[in-house]
Biopython code that builds the backbone (N, CA, C, O; Angstrom):
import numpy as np
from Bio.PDB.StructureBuilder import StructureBuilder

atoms = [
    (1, "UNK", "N", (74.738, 88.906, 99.032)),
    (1, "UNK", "CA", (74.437, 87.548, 99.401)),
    (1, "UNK", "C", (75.728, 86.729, 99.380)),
    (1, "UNK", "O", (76.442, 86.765, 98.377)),
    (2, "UNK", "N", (76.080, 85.942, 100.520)),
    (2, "UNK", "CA", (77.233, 85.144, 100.648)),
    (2, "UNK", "C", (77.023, 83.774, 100.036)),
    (2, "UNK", "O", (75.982, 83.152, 100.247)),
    (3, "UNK", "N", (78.279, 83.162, 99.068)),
    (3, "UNK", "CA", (77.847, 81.933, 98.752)),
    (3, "UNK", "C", (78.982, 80.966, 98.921)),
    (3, "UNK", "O", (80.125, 81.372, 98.712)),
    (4, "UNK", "N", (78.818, 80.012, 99.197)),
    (4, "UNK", "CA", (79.788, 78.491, 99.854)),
    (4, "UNK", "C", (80.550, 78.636, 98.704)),
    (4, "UNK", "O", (79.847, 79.004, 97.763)),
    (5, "UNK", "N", (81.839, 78.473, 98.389)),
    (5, "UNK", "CA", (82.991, 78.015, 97.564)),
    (5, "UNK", "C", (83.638, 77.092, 98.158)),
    (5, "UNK", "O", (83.568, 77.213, 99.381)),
    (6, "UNK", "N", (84.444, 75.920, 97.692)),
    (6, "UNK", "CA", (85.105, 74.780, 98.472)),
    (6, "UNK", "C", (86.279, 75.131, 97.771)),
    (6, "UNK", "O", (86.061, 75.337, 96.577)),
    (7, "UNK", "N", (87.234, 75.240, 98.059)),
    (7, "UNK", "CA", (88.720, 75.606, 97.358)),
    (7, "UNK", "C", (89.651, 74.107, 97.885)),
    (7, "UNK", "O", (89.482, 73.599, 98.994)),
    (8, "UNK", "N", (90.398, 73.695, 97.086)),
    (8, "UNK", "CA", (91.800, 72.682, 97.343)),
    (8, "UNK", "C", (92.962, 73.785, 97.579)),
    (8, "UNK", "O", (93.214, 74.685, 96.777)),
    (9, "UNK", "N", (93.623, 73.573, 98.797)),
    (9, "UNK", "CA", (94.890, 73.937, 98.834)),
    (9, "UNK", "C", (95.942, 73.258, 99.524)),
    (9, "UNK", "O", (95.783, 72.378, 100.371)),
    (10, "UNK", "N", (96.854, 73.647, 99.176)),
    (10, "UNK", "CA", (98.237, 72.680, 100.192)),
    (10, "UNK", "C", (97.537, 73.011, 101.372)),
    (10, "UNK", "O", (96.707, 73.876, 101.654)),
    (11, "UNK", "N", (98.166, 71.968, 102.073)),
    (11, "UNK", "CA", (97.718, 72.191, 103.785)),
    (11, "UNK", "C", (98.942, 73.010, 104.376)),
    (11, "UNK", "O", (98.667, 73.389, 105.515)),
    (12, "UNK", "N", (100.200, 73.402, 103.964)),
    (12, "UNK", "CA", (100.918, 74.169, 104.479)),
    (12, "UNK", "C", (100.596, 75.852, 104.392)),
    (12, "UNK", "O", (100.700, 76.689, 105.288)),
    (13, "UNK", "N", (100.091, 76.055, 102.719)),
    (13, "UNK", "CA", (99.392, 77.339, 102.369)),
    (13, "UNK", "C", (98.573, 77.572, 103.181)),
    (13, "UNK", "O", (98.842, 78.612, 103.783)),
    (14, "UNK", "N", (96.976, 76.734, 103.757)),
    (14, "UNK", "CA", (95.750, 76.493, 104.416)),
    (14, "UNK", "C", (96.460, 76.962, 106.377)),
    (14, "UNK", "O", (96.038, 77.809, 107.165)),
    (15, "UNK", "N", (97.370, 76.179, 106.487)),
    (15, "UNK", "CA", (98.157, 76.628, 107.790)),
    (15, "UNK", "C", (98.427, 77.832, 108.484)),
    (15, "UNK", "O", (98.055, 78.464, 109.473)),
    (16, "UNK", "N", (99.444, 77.891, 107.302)),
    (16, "UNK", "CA", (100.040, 79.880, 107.252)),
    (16, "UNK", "C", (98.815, 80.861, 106.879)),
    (16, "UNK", "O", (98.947, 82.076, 107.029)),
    (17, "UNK", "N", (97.990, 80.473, 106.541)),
    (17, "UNK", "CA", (96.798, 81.566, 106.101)),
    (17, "UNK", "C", (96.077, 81.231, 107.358)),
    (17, "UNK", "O", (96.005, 82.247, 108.049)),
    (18, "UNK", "N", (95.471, 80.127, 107.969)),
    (18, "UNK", "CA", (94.955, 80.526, 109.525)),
    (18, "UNK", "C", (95.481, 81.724, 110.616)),
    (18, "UNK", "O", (94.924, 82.644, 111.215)),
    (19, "UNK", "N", (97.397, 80.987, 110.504)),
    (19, "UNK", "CA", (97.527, 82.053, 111.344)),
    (19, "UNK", "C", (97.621, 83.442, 111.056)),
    (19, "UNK", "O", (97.484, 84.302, 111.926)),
    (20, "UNK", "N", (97.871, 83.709, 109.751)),
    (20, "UNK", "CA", (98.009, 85.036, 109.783)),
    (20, "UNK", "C", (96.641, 85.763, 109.232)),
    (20, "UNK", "O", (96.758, 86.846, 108.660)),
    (21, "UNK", "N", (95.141, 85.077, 109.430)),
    (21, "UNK", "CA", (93.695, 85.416, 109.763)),
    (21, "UNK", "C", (94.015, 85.903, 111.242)),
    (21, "UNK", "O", (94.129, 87.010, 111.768)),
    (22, "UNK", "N", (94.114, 84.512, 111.708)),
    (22, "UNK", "CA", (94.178, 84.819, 113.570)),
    (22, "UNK", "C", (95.399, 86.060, 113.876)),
    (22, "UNK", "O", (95.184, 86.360, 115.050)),
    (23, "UNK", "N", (96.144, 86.604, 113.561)),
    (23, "UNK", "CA", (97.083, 87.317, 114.536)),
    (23, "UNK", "C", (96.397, 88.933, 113.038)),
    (23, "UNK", "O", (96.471, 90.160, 112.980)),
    (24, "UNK", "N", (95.943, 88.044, 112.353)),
    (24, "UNK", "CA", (95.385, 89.635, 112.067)),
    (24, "UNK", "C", (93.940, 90.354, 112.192)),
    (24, "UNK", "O", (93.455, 91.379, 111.713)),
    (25, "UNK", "N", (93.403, 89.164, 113.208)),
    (25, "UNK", "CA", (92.161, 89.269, 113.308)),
    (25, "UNK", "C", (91.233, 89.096, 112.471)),
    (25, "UNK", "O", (90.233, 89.732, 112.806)),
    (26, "UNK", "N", (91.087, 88.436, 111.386)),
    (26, "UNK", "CA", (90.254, 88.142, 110.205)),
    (26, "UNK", "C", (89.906, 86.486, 110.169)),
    (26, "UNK", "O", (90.221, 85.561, 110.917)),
    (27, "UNK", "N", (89.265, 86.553, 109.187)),
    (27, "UNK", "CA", (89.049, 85.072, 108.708)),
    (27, "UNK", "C", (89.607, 85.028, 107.486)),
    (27, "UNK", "O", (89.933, 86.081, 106.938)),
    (28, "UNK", "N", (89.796, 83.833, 106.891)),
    (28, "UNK", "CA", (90.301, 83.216, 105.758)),
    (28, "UNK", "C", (89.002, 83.662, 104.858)),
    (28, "UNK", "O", (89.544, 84.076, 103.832)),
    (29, "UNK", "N", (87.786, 83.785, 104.703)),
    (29, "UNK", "CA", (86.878, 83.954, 103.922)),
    (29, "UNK", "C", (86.914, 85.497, 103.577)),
    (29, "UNK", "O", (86.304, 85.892, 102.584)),
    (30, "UNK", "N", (87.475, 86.196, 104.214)),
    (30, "UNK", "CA", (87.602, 87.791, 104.267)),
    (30, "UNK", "C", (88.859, 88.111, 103.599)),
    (30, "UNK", "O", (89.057, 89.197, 103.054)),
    (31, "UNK", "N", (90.011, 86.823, 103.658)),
    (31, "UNK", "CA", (91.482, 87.394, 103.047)),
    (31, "UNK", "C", (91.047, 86.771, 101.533)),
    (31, "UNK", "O", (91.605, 87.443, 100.666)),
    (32, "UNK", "N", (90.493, 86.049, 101.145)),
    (32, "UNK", "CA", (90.766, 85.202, 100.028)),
    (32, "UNK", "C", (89.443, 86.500, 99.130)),
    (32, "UNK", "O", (89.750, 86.938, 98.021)),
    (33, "UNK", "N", (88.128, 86.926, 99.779)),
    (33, "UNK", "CA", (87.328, 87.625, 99.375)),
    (33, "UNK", "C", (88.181, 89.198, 98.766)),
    (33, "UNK", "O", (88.286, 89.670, 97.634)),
    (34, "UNK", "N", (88.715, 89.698, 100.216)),
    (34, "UNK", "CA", (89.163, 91.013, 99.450)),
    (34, "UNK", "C", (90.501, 90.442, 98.773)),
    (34, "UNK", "O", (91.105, 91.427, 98.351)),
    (35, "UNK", "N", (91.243, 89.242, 98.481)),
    (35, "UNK", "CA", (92.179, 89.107, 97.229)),
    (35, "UNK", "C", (91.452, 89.101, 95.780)),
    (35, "UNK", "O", (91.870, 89.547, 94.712)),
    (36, "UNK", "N", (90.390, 88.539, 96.045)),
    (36, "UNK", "CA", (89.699, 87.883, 94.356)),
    (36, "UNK", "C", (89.216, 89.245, 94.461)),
    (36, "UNK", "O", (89.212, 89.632, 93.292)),
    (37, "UNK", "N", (88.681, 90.483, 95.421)),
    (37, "UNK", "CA", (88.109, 91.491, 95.114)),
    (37, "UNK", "C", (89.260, 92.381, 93.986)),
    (37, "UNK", "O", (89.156, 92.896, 92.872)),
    (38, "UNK", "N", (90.319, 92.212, 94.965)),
    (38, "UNK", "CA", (91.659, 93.182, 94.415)),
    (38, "UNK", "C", (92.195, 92.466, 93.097)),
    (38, "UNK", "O", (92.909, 93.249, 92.472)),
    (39, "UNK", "N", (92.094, 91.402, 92.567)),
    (39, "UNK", "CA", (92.659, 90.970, 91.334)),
    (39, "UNK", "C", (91.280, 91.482, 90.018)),
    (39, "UNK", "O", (91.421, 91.722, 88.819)),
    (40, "UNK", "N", (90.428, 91.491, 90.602)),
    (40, "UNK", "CA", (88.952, 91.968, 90.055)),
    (40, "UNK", "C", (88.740, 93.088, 89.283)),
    (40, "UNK", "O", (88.219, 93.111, 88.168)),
    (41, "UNK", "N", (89.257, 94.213, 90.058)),
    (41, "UNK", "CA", (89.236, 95.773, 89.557)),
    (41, "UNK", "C", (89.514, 95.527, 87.969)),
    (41, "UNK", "O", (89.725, 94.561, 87.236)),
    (42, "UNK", "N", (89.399, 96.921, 87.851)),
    (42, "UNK", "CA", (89.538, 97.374, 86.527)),
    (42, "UNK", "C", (91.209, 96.864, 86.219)),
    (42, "UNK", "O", (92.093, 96.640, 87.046)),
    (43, "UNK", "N", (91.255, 96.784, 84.795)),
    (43, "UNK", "CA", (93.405, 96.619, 84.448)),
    (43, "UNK", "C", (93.820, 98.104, 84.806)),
    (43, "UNK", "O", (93.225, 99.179, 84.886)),
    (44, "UNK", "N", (95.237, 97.622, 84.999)),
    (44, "UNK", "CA", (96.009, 98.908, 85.303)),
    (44, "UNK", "C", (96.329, 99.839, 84.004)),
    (44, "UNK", "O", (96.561, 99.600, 82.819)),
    (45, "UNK", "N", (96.232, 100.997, 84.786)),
    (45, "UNK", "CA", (96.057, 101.873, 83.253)),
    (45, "UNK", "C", (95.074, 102.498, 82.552)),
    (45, "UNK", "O", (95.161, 103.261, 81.591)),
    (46, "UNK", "N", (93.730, 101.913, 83.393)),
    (46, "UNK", "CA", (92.147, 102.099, 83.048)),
    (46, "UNK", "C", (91.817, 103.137, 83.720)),
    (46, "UNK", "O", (90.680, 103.559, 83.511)),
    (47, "UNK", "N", (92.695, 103.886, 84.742)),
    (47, "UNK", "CA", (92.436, 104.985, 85.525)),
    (47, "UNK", "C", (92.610, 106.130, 84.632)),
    (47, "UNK", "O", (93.261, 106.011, 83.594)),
    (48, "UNK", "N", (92.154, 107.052, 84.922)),
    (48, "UNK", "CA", (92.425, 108.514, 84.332)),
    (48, "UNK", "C", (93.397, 109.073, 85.002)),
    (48, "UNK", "O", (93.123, 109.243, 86.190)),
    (49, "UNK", "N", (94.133, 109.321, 84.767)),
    (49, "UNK", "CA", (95.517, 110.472, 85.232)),
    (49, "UNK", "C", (95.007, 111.554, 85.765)),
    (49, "UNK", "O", (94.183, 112.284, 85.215)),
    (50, "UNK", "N", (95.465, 111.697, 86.829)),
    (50, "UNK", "CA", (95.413, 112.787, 88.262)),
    (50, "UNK", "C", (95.981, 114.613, 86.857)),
    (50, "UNK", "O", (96.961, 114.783, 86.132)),
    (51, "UNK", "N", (95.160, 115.199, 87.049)),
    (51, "UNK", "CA", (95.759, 116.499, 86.308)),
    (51, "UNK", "C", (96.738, 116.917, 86.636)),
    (51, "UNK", "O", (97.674, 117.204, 85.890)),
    (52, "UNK", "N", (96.690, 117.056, 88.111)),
    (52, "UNK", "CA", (97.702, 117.581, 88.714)),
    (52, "UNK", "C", (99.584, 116.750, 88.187)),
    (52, "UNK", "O", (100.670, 117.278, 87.947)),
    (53, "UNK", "N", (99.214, 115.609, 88.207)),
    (53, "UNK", "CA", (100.099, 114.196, 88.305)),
    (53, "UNK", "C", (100.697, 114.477, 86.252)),
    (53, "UNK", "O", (101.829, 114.343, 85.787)),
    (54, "UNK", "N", (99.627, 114.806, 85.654)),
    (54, "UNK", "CA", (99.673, 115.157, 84.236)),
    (54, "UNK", "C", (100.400, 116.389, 84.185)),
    (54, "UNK", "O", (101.574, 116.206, 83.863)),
    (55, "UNK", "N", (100.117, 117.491, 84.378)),
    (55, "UNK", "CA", (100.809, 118.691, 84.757)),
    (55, "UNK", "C", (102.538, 118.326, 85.056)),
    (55, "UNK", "O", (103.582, 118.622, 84.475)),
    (56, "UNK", "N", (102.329, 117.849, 85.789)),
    (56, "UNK", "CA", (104.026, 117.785, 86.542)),
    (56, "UNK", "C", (105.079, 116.044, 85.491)),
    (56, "UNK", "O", (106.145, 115.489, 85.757)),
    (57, "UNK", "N", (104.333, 115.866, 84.681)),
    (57, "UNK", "CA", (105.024, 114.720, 83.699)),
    (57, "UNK", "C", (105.806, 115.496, 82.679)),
    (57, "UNK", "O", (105.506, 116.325, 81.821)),
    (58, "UNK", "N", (107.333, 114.716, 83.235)),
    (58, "UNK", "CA", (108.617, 115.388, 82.409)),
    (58, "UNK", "C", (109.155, 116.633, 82.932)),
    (58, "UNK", "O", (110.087, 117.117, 82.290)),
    (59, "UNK", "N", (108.691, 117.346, 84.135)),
    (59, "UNK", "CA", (109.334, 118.235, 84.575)),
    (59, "UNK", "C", (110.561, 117.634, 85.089)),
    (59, "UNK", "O", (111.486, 118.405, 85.347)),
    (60, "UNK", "N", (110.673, 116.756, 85.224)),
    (60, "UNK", "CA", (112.636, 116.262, 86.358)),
    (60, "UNK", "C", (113.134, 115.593, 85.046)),
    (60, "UNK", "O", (112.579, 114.763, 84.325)),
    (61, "UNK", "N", (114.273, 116.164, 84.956)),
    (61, "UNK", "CA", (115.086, 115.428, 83.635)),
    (61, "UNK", "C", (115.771, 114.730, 84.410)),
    (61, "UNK", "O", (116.715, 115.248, 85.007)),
    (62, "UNK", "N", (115.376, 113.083, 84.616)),
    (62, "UNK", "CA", (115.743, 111.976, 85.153)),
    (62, "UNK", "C", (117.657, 111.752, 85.164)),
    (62, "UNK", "O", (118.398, 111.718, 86.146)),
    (63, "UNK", "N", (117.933, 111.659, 84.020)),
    (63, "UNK", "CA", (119.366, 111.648, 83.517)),
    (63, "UNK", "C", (120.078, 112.606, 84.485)),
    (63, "UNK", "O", (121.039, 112.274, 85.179)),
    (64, "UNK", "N", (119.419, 114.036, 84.461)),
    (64, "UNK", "CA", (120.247, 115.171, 84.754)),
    (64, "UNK", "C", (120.084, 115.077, 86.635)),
    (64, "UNK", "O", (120.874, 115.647, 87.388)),
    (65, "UNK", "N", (118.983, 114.298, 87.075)),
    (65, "UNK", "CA", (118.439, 113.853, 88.693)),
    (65, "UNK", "C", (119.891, 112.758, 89.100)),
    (65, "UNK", "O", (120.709, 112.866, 90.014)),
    (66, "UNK", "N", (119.788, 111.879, 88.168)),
    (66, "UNK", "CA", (120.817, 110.943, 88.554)),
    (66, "UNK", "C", (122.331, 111.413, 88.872)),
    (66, "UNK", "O", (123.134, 111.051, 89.733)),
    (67, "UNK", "N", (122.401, 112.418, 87.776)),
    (67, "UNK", "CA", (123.855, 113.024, 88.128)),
    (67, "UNK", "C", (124.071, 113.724, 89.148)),
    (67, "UNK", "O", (125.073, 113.556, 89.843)),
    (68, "UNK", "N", (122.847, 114.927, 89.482)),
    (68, "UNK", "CA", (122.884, 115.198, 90.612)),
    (68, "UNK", "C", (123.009, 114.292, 92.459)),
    (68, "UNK", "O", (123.349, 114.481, 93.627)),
    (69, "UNK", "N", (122.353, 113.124, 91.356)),
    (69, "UNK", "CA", (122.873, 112.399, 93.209)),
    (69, "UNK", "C", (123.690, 111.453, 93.009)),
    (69, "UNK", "O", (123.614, 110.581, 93.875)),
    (70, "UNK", "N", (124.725, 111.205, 91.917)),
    (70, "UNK", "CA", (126.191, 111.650, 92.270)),
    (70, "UNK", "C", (127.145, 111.949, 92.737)),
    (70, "UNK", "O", (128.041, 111.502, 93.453)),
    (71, "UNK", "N", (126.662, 113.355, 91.907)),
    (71, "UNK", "CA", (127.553, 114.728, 92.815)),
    (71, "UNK", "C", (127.402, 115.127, 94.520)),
    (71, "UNK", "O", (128.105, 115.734, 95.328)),
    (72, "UNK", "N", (125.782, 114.266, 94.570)),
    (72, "UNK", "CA", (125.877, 114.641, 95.915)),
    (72, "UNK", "C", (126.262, 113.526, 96.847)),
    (72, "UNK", "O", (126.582, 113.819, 97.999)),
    (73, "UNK", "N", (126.259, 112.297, 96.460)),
    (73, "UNK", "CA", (126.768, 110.973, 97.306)),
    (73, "UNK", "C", (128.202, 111.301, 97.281)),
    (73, "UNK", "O", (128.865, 110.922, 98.247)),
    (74, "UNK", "N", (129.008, 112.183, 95.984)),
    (74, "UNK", "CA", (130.426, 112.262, 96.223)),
    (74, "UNK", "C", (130.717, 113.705, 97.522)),
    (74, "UNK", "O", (131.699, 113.846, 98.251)),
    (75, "UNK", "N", (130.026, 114.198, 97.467)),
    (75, "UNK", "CA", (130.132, 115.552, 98.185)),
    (75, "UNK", "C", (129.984, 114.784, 99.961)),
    (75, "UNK", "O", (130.853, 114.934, 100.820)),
    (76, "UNK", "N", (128.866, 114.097, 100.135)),
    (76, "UNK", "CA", (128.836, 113.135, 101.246)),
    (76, "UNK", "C", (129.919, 112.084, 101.775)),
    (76, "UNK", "O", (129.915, 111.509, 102.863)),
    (77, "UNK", "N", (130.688, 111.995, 100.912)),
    (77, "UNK", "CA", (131.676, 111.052, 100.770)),
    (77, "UNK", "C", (133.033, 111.824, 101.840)),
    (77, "UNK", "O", (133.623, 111.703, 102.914)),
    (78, "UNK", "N", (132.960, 112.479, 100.855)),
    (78, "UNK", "CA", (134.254, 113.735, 101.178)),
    (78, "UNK", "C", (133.469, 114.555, 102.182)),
    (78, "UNK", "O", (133.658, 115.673, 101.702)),
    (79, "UNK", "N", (132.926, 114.697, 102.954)),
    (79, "UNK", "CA", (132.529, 115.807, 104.242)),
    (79, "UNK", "C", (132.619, 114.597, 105.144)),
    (79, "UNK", "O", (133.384, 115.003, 106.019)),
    (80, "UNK", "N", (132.289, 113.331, 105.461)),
    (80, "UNK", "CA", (132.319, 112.325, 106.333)),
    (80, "UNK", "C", (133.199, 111.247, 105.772)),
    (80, "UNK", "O", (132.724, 110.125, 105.600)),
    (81, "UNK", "N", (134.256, 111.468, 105.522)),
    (81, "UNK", "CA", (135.650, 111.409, 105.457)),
    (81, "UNK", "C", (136.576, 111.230, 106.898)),
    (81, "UNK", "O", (137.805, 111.177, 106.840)),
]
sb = StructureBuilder()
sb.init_structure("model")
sb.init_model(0)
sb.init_chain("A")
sb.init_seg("    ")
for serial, (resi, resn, name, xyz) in enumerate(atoms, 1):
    if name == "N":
        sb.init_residue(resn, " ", resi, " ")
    sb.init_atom(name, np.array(xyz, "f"), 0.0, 1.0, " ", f" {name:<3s}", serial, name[0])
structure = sb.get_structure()
């Protein structure tokens, strides 16, 4: 069931949100709906971790990643020279 809300906003905010309803094909009642939908969800962090995503945590030793691209921005350096 849809229900009337009256919102205050700048009229410059109210502006820029017409047009970019109109050039995205929507209405303003549809951008402001799926925003309050998307601030709504659950908090971040409330998800369960992908196994797969769990599995593969801490396999890249970050430190030892960084050095490697390094070595390889210097190796790039020196071939396109």
């Amino acid at each position: 069931m849809d229900t009337k809300l009256t919102l205050r906003l700048d009229k410059t905010v109210i502006l820029q949100a017409k047009e970019y309803a109109r050039t995205h094909q929507t209405s303003i009642s549809s951008l402001v709906e799926a925003y309050l939908a998307l601030l709504t969800r659950s908090e971040p962090g409330s998800h369960p971790i992908n196994p797969t995503v769990r599995q593969l945590t801490g396999v890249i030793d970050l430190k030892k990643a960084d050095l490697d691209q390094e070595n390889y921005r210097e190796h790039l350096a020196k071939k396109y020279q």
